[in-house]
SESE-880391 format. One record per residue (C-alpha): residue number from 1; residue in one letter; x, y, z. Coordinates in pm, 1 decimal, padded with zeros to 6 digits. Layout:
<sites>
site torfi = NUM, kevo = A, xx = X, yy = Y, zz = Z
...
</sites>
This chain:
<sites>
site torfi = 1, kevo = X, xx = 10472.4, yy = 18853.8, zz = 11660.0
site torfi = 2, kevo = X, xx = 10844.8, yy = 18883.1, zz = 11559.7
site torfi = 3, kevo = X, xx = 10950.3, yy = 18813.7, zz = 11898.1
site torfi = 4, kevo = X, xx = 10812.3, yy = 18525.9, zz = 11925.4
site torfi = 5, kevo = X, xx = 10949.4, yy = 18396.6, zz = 11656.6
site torfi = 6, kevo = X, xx = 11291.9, yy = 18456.4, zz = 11744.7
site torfi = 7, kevo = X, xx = 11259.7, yy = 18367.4, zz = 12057.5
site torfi = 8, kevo = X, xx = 11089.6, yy = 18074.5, zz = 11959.0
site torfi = 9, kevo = X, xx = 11369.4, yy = 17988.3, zz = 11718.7
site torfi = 10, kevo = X, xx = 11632.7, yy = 18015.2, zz = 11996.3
site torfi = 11, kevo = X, xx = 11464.2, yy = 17876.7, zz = 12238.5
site torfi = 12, kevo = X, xx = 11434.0, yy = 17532.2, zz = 11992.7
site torfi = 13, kevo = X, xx = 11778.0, yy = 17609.2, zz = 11850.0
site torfi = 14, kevo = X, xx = 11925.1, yy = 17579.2, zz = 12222.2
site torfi = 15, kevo = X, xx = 11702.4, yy = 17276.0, zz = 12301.9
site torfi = 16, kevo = X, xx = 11851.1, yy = 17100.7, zz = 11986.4
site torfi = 17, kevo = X, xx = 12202.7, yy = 17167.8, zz = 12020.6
site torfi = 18, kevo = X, xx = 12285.2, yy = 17166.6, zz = 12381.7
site torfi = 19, kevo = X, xx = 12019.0, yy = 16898.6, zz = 12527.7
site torfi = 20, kevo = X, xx = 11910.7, yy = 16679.7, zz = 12223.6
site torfi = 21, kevo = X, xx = 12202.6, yy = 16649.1, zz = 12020.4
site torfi = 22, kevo = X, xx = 12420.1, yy = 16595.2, zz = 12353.9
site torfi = 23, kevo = X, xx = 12215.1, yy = 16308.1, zz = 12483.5
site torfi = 24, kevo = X, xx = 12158.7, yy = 16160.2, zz = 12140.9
site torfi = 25, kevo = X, xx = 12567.4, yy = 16140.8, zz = 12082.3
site torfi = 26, kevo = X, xx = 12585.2, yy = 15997.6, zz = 12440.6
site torfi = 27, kevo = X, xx = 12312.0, yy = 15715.6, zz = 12434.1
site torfi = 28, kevo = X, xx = 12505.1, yy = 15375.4, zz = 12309.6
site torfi = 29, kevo = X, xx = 12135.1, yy = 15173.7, zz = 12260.9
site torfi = 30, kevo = X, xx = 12067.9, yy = 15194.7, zz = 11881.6
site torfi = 31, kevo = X, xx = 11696.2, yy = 15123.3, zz = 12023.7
site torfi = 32, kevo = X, xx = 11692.9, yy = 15457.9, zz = 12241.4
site torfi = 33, kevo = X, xx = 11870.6, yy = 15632.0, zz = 11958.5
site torfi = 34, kevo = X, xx = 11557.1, yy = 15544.0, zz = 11735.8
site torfi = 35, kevo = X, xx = 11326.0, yy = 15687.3, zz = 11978.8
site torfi = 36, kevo = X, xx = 11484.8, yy = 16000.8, zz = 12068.0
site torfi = 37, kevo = X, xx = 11565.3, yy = 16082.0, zz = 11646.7
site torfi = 38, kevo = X, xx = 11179.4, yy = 15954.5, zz = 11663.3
site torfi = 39, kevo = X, xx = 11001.8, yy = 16232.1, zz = 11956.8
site torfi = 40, kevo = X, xx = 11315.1, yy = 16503.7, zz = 11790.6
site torfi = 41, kevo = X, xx = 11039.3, yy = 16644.5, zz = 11563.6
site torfi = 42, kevo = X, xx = 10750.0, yy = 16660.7, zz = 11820.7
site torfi = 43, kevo = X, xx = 10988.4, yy = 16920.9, zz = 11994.4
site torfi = 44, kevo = X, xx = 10883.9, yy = 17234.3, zz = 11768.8
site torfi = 45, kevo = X, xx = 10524.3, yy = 17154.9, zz = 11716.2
site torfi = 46, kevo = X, xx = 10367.7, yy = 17375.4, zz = 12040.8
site torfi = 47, kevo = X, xx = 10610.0, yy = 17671.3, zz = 11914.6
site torfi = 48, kevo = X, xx = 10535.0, yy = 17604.8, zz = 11557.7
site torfi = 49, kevo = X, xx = 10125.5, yy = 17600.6, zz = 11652.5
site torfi = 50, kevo = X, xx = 10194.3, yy = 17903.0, zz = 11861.1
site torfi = 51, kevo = X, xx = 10394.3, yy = 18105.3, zz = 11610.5
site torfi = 52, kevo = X, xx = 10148.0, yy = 17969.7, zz = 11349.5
site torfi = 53, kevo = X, xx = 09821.7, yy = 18089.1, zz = 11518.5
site torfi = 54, kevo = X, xx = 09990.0, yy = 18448.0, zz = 11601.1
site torfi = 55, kevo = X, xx = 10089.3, yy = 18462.5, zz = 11218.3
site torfi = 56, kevo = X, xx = 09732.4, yy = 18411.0, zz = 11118.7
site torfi = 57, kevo = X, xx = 09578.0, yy = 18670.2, zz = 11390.4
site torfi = 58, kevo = X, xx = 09806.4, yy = 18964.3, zz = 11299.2
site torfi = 59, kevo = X, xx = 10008.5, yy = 18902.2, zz = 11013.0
site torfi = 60, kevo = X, xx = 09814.2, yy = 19116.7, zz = 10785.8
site torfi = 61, kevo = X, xx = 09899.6, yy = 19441.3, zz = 10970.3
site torfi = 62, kevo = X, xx = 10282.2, yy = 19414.2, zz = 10872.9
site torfi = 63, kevo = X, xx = 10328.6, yy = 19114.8, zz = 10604.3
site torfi = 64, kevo = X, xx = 10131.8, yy = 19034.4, zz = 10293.2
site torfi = 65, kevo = X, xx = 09989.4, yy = 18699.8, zz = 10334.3
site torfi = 66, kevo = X, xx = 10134.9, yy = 18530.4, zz = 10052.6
site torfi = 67, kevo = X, xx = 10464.0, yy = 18586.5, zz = 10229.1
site torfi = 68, kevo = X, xx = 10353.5, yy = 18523.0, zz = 10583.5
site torfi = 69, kevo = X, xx = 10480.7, yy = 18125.1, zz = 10605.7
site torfi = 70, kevo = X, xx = 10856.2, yy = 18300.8, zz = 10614.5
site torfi = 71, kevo = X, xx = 10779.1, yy = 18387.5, zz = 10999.5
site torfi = 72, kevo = X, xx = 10704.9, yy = 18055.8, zz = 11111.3
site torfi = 73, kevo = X, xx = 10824.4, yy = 17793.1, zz = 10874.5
site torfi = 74, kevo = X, xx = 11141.6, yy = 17804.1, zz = 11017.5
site torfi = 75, kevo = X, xx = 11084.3, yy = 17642.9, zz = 11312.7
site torfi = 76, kevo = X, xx = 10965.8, yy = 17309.9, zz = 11184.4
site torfi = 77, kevo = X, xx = 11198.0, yy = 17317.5, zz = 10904.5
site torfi = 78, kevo = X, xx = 11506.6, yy = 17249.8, zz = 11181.6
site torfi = 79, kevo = X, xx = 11332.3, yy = 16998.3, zz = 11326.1
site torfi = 80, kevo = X, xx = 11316.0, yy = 16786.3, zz = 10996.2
site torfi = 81, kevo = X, xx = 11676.2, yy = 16899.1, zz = 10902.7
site torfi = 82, kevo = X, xx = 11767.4, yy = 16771.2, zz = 11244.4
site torfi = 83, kevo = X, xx = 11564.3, yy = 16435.8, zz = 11233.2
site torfi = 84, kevo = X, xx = 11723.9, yy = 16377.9, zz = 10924.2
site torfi = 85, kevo = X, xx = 12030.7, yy = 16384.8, zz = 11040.1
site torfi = 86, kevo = X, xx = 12055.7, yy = 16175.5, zz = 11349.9
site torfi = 87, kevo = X, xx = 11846.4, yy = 15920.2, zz = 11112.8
site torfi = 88, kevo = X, xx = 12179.4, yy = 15930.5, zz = 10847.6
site torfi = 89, kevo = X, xx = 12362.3, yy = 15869.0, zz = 11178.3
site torfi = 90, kevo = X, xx = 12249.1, yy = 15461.7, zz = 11163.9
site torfi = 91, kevo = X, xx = 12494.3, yy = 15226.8, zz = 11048.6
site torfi = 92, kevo = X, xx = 12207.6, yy = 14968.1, zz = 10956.9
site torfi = 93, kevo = X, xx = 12046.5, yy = 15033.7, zz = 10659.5
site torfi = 94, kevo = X, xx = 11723.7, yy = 14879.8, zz = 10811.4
site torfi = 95, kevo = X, xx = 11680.7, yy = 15133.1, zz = 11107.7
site torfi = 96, kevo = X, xx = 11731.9, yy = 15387.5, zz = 10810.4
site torfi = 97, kevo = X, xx = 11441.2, yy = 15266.6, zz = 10592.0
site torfi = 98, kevo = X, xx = 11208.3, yy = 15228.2, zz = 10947.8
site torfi = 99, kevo = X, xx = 11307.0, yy = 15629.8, zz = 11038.2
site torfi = 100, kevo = X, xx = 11203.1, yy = 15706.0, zz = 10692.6
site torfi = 101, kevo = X, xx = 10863.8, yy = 15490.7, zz = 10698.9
site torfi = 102, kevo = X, xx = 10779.2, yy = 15591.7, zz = 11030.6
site torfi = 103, kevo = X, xx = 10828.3, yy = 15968.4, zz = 10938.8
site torfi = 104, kevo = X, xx = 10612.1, yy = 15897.3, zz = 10611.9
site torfi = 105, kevo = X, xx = 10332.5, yy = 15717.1, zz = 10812.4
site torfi = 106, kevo = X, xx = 10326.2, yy = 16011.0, zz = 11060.8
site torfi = 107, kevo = X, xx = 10276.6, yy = 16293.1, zz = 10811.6
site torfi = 108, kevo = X, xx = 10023.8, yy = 16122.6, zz = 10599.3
site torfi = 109, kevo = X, xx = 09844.4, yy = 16074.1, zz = 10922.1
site torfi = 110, kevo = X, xx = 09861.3, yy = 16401.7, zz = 11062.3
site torfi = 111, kevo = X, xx = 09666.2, yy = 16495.0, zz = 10762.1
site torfi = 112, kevo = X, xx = 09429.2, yy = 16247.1, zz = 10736.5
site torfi = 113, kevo = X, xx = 09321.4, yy = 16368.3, zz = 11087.9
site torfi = 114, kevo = X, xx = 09302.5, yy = 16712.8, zz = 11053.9
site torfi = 115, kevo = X, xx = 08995.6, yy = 16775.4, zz = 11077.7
site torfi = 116, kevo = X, xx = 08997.2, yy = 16586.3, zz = 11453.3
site torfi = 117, kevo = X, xx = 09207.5, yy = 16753.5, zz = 11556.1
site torfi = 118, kevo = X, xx = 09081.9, yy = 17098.7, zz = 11467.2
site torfi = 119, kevo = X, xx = 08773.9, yy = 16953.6, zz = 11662.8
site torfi = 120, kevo = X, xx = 08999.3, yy = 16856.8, zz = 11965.3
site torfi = 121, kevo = X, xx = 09115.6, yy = 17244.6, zz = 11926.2
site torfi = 122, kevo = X, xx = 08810.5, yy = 17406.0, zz = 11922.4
site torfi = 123, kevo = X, xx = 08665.9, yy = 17207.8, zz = 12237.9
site torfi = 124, kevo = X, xx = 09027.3, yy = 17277.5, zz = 12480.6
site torfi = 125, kevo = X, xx = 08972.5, yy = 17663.2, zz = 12372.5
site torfi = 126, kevo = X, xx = 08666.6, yy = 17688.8, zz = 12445.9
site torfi = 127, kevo = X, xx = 08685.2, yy = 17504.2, zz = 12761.3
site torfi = 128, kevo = X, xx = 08992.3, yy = 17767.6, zz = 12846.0
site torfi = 129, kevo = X, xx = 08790.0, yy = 18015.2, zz = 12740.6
site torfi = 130, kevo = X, xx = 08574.5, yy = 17954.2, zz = 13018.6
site torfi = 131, kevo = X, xx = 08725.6, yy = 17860.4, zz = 13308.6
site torfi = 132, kevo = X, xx = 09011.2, yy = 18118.2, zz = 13239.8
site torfi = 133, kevo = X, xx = 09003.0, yy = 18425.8, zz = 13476.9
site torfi = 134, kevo = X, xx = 09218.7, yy = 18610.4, zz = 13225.3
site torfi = 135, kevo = X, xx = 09102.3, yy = 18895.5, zz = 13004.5
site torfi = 136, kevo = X, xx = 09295.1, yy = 18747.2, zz = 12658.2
site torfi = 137, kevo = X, xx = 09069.0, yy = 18515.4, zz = 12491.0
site torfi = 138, kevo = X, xx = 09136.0, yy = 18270.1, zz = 12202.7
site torfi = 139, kevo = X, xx = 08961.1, yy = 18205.1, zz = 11918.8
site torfi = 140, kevo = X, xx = 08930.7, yy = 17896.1, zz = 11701.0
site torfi = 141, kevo = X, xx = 09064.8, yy = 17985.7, zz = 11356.4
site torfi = 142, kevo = X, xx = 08824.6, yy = 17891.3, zz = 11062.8
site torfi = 143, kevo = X, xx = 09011.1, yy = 17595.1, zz = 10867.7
site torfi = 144, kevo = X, xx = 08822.5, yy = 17688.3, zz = 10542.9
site torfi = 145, kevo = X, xx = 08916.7, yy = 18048.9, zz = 10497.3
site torfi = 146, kevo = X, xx = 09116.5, yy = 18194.6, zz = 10241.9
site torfi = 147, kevo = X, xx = 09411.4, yy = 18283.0, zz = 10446.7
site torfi = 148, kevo = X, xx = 09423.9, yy = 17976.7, zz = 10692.9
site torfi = 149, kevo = X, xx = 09450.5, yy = 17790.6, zz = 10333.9
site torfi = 150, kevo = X, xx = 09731.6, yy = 17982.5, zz = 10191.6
site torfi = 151, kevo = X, xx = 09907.0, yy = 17968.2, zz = 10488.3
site torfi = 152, kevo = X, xx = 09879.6, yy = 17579.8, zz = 10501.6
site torfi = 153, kevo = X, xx = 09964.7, yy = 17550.8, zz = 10142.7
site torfi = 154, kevo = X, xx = 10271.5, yy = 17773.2, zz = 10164.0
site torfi = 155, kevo = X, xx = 10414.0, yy = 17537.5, zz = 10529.2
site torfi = 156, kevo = X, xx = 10336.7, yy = 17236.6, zz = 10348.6
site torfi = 157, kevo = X, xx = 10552.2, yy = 17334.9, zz = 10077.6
site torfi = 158, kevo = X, xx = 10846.9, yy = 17443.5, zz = 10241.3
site torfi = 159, kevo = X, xx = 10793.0, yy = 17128.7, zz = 10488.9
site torfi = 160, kevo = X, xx = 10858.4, yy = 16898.7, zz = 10154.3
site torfi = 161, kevo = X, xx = 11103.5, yy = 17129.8, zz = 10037.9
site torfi = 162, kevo = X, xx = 11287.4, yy = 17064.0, zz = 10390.9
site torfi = 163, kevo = X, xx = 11239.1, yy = 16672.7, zz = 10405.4
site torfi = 164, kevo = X, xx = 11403.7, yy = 16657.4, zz = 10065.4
site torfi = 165, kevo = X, xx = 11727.2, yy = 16931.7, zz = 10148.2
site torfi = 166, kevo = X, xx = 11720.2, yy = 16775.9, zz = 10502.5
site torfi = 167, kevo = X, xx = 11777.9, yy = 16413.8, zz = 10296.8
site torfi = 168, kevo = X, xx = 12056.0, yy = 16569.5, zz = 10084.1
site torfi = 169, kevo = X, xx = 12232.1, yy = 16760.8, zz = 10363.4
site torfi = 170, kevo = X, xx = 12280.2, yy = 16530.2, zz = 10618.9
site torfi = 171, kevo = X, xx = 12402.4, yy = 16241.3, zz = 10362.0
site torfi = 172, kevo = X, xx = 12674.7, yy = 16542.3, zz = 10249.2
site torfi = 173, kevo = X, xx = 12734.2, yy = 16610.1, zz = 10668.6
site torfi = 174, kevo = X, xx = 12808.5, yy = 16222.8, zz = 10716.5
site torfi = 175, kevo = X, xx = 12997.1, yy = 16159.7, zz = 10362.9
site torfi = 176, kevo = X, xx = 13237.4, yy = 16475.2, zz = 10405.0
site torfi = 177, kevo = X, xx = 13330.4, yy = 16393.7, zz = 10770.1
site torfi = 178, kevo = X, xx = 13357.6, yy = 16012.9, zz = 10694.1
site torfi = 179, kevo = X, xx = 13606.8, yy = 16152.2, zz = 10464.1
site torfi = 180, kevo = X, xx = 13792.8, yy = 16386.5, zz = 10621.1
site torfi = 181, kevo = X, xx = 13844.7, yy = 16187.5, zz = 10933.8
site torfi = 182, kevo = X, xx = 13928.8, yy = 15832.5, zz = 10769.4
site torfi = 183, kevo = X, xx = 14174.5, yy = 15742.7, zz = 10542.7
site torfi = 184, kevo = X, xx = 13908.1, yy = 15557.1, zz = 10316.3
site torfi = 185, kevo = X, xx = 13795.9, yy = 15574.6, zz = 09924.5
site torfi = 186, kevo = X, xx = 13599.4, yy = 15853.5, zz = 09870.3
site torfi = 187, kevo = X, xx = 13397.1, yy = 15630.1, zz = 09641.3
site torfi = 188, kevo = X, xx = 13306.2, yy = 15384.5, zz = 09941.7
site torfi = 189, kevo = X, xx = 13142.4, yy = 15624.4, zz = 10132.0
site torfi = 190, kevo = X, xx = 12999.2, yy = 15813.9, zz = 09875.7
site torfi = 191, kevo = X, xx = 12862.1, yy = 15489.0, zz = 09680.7
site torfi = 192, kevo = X, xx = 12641.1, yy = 15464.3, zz = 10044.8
site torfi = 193, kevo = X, xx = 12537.2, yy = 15791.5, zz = 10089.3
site torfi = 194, kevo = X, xx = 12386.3, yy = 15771.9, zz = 09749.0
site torfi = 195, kevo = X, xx = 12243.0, yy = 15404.1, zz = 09793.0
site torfi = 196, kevo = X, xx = 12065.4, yy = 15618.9, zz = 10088.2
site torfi = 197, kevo = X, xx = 11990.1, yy = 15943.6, zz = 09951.1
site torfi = 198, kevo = X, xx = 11806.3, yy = 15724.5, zz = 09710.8
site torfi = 199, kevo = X, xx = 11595.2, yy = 15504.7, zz = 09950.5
site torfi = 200, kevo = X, xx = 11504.0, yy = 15846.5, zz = 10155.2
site torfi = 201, kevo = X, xx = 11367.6, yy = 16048.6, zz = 09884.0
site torfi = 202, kevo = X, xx = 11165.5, yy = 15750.7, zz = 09741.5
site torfi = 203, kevo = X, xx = 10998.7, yy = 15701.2, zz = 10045.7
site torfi = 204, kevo = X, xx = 10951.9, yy = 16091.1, zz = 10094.0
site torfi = 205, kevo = X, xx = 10851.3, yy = 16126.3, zz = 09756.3
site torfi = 206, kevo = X, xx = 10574.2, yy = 15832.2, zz = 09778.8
site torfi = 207, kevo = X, xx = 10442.8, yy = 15969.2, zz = 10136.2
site torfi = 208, kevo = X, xx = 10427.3, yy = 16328.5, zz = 10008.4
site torfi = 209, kevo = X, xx = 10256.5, yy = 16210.4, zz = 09679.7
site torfi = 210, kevo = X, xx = 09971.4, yy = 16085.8, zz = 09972.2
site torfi = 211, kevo = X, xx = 09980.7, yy = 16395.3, zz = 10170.3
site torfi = 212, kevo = X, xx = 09944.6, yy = 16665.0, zz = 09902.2
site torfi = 213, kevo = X, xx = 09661.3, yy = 16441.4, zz = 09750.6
site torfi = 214, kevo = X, xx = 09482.6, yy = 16470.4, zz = 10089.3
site torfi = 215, kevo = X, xx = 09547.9, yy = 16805.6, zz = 10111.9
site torfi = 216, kevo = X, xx = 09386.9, yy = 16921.2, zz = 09785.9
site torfi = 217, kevo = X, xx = 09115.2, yy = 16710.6, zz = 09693.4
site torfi = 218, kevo = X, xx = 09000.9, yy = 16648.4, zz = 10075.1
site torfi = 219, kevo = X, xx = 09086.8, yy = 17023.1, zz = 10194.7
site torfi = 220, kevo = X, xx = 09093.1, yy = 17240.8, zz = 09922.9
site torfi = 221, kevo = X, xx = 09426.8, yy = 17380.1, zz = 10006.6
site torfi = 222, kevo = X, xx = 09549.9, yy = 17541.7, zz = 09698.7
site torfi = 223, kevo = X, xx = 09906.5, yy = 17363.3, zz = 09697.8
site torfi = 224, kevo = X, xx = 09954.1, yy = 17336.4, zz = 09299.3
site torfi = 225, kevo = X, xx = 09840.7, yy = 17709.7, zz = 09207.6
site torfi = 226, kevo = X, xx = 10071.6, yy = 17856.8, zz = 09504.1
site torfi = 227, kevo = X, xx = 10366.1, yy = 17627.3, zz = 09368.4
site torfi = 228, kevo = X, xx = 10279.0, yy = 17709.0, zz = 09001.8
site torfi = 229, kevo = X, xx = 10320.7, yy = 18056.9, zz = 09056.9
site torfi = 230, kevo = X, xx = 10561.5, yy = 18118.5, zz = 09333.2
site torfi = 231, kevo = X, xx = 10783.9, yy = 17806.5, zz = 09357.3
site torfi = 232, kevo = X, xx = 11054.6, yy = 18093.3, zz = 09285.5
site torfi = 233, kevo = X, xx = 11019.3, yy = 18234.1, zz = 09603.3
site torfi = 234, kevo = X, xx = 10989.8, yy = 17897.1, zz = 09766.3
site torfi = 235, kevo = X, xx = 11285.1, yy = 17771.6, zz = 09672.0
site torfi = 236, kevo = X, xx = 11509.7, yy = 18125.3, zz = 09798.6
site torfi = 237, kevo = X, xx = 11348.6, yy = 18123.7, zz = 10107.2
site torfi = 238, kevo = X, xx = 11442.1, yy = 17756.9, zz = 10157.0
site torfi = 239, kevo = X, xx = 11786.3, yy = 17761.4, zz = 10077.2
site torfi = 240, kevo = X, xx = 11848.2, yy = 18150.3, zz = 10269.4
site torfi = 241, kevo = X, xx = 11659.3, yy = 17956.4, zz = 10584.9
site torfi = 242, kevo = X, xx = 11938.1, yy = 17633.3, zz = 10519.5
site torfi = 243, kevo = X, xx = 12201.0, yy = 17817.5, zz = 10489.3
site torfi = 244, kevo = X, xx = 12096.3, yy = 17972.4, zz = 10848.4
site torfi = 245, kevo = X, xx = 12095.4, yy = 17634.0, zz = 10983.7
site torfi = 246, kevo = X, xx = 12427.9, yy = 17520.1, zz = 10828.5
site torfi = 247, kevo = X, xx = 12568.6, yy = 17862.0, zz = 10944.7
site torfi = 248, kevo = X, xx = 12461.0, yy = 17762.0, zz = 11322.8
site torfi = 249, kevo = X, xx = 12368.3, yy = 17393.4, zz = 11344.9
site torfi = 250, kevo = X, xx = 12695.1, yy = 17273.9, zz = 11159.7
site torfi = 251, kevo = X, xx = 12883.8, yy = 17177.9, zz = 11521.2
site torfi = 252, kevo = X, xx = 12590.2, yy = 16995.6, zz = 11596.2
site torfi = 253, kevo = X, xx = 12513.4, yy = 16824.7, zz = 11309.3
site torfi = 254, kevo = X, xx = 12900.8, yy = 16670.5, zz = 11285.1
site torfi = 255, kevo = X, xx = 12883.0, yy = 16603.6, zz = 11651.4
site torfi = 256, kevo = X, xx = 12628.4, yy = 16334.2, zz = 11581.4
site torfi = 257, kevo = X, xx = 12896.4, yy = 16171.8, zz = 11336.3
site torfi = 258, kevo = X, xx = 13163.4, yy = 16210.1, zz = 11556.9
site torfi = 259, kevo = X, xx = 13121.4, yy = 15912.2, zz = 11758.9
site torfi = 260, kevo = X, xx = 13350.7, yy = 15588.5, zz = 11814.3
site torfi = 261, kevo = X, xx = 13083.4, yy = 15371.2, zz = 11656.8
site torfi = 262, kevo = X, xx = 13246.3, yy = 15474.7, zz = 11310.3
site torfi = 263, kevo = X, xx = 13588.7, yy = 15325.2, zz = 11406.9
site torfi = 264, kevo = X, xx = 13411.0, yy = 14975.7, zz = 11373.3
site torfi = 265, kevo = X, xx = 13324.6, yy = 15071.0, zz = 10968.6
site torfi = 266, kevo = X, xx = 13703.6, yy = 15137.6, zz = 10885.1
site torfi = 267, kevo = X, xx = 13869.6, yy = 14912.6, zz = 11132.7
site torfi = 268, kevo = X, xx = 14217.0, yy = 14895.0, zz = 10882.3
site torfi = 269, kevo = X, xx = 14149.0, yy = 15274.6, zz = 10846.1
site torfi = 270, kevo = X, xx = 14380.6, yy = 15541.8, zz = 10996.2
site torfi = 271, kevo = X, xx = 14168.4, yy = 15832.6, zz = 11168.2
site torfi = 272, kevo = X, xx = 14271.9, yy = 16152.5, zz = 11060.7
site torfi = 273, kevo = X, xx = 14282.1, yy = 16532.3, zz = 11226.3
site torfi = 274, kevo = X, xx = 13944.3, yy = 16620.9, zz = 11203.4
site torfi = 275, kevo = X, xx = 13994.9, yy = 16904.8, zz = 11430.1
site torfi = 276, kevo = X, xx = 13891.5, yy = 17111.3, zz = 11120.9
site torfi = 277, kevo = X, xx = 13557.7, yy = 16960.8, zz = 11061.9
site torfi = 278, kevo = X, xx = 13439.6, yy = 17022.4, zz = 11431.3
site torfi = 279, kevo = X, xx = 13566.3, yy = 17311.3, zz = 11475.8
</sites>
């Protein structure tokens, strides 16, 4: 179970830096731009379901299960810092708001159609159950129980806790190298990263508002009690796992600023070394 994980984790960590972020930085269509910061959080969902299901099966033998999301909530959390990022990365405000709607939409919808989708599930596995010549079999995972519940109420949480640090950190990535590469007014740039931070948390605070009510009056999943008495632990296990990703993903996450598209913002502006900031 731990191996997976890691290997999980560096398997989407490589994927991110070296193939996404590369081809994102090199793509000059704003339109294909859109779609690839779009399909960049679709990228961890098989190793997140993977790590997810493994968590549930056998997490009880080593982990208490109030602490179990810390073994797989990692995974999706760098694809929303990540998203969040290349979406600060627009110069048009509008293409900013439709990243943040779209993202919204999609997450309200994934839980409206849960229980589809478990029903999807449970027909592929137990098609592979039977036409698979292998010994391993999988079983469908009871949505109702106890544990599948906490678990889901514990990734949810740290998924909103990520959306709103993965708002926060990439308008600080963009402001600081906007200002330590251009010879601009701090205020200028920070006056917009504000004007932005704003629209992206109202939008992710509206959408979430949806989703948790889904969650616990459709679901039962236990959200408000596990946030009532453990948002402590929430909140340290978020920042240790963003200070990770800042530790690693910092290269990549100024890469996506450092393009030539920015020279057209501050045409009377002098560029400055930035050698520091990517390096």
């Amino acid at each position: 179970m731990l191996s997976f994980s890691f290997l999980g984790i560096c398997l989407i960590a490589y994927i991110y830096a070296y193939v996404i972020v590369e081809y994102f930085t090199a793509t000059e269509c704003k339109i294909k731009k859109a779609i690839i910061a779009a399909i960049t959080p679709g990228v961890a969902i098989p190793v997140t379901a993977i790590a997810k299901y493994i968590v549930l099966q056998k997490s009880t033998e080593i982990i208490d299960p109030d602490r179990a999301f810390l073994l797989c909530s990692f995974l999706r959390g760098v694809s929303i810092v990540l998203y969040r990022t290349m979406q600060s990365g627009f110069q048009n405000v509008w293409l900013f708001i439709g990243l943040s709607l779209l993202h919204g939409v999609s997450n309200v919808l994934s839980k409206a159609t849960l229980n589809f989708r478990v029903k999807m599930w449970t027909l592929l596995v137990k098609a592979f159950n039977r036409t698979s010549c292998c010994r391993v079999k999988f079983e469908v995972l009871v949505l109702s129980s106890p544990r599948t519940r906490r678990l889901n109420a514990d990734l949810e949480i740290q998924n909103i806790l990520f959306e709103y640090t993965g708002v926060i950190l990439s308008q600080a990535y963009l402001a600081c190298y906007l200002v330590m590469s251009f010879d601009v007014s701090p205020w200028e740039v920070i006056n917009g990263s504000l004007m932005r931070l704003a629209i992206g948390l109202t939008i992710d605070f509206f959408f979430n508002i949806i989703s948790v009510f889904i969650q616990i009056h459709f679901y039962d999943i236990p959200m408000r009690k596990v946030w009532s008495n453990y948002w402590s632990r929430h909140v340290t296990a978020n920042a240790f796992m963003c200070i990770c990703m800042v530790t690693y993903f910092s290269t990549s996450f100024v890469g996506i600023f450092a393009s030539r598209k920015y020279m057209s913002m501050f045409k009377e502006s002098k560029l400055r070394n930035c050698t520091s900031v990517l390096y």
